[in-house]
N, C-alpha and C positions, 0 to 999 in steps of 0.2 A: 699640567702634570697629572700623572694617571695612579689614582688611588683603589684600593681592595674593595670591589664591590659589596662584598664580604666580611665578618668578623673572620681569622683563624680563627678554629677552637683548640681547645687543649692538647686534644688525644694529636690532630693532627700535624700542631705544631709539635709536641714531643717526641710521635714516630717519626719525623724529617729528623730529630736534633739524636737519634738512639745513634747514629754511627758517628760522634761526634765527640767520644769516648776515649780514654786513655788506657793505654794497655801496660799493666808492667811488665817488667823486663823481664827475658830468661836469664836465669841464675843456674850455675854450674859450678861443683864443689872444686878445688882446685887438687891436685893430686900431691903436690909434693908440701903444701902451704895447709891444706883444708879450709881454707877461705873461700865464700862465696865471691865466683865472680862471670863479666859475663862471657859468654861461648865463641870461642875463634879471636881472640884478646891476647895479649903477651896481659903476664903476668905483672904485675905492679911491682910485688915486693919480691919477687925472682929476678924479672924481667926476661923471662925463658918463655917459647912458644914451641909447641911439639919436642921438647926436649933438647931446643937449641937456643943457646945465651942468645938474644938477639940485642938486649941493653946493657951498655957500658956501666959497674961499680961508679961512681964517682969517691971522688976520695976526700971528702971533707972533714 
């Protein structure tokens, strides 16, 4: 079995792991609600997208 002739060091193993990163989400103010939420999404508490219901009231 074939081992690291080699210690890695630090620097090198961290620059490998820098694109290994989480990125937050884009957030977008909501227009009719002003809630954040995120971009090209039907609305949760609407459930409207470009200004058409596309989610059914439930009636509970």
């Amino acid at each position: 079995m074939a081992v690291p002739f080699r210690r890695t060091g630090k620097t090198r193993k961290r620059k490998r792991r820098t694109h290994q990163k989480l990125t937050k989400p884009t957030l977008v103010v909501d227009k009719d609600t002003g809630d954040l939420i995120m971009p090209h999404r039907v609305s949760p508490l609407t459930g409207e997208y470009k200004g058409k219901r596309l989610v059914k009231e439930t009636s509970e």
